[in-house]
N, C-alpha and C positions, 0 to 999 in steps of 0.2 A: 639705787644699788642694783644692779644687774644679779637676775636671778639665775640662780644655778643649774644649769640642765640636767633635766630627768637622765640618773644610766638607763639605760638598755637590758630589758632583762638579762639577756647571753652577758652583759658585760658585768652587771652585779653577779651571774651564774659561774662565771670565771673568777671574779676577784673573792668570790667567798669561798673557791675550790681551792685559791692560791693562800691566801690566807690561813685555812686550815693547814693547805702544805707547811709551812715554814713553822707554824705556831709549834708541827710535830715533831719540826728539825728534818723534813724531806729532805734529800740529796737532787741536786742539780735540777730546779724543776723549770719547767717550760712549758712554752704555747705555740703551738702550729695551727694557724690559722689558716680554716678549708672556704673562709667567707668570699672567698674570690673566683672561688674554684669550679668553676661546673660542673655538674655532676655528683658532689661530692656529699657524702654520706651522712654531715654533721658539720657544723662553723668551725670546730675545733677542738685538738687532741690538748688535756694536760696531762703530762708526762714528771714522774717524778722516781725515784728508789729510796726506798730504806735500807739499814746495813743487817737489817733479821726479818724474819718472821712475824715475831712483837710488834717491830715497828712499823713494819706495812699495814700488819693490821690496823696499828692505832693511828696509823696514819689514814688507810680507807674509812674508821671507825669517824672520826673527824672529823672528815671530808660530809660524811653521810648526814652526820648532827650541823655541822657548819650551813652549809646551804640550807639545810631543814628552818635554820633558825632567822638566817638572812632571806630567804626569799618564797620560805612557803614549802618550796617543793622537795620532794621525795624520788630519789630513784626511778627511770622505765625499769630497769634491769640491773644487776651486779652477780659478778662473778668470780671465781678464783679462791674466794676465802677458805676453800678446803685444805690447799695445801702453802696461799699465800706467796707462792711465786711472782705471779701476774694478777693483780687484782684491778677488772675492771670495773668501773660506774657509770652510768649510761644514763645521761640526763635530757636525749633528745639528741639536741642541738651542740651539745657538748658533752664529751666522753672523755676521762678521768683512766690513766692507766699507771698504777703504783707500783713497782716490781720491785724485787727485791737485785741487788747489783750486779748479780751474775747474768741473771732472766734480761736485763736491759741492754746487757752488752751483747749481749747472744741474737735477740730478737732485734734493735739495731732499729726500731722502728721511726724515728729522727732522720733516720739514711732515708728508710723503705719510701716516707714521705717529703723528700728532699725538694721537694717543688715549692713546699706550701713554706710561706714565710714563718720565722722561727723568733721567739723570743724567750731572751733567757730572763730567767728570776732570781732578781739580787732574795738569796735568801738568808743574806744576814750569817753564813757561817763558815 
């Protein structure tokens, strides 16, 4: 029986960011991936919106415990939970930005980074 290849931390660091998205009912979420990219700041942006406040929060609140519980790790940095507009989470190698649907269309950041290959996430709603 052929054994099953180890993921990749960044790739369990994603799938347990995506996961928590969808468990919280995220809107439209996605992956742009920077792993090609030279220069580039981080492997990969996930992108998602909630329709409030509430749900960003519990959306970033999720995200936070999620990975905690899949892979160990804890946040470099997070931001935004003051007013919950844009909340970002900064996991290194992967950075986590939940906005609420106004903040998303406005800031457009899926365009800003239109280089970087894009995957969308069946999130089941």
């Amino acid at each position: 029986m052929p054994r099953r290849k180890k993921k990749e931390p960044r790739e369990l660091l994603i799938e347990s960011v995506v996961t928590a998205m969808t468990d919280t009912k995220a809107k439209n979420p996605v992956i742009l991936d920077f792993s090609g990219m030279k220069g580039a700041v981080c492997d990969a942006f996930v992108i998602c919106h909630g329709s409030s406040r509430t749900q960003t929060e519990a959306i970033a609140d999720h995200i936070i415990e999620e990975v905690k519980k899949q892979t160990g790790q804890n946040p470099w940095h997070k931001e935004g939970f003051e007013n919950a507009e844009w909340i970002l989470i900064d996991y290194g190698d992967v950075v986590t930005h939940i906005f609420q649907e106004e903040r998303r269309r406005f800031y457009n950041i899926e365009q800003l980074w239109a280089d970087a290959p894009l995957t969308k996430v069946d999130s089941h709603a």
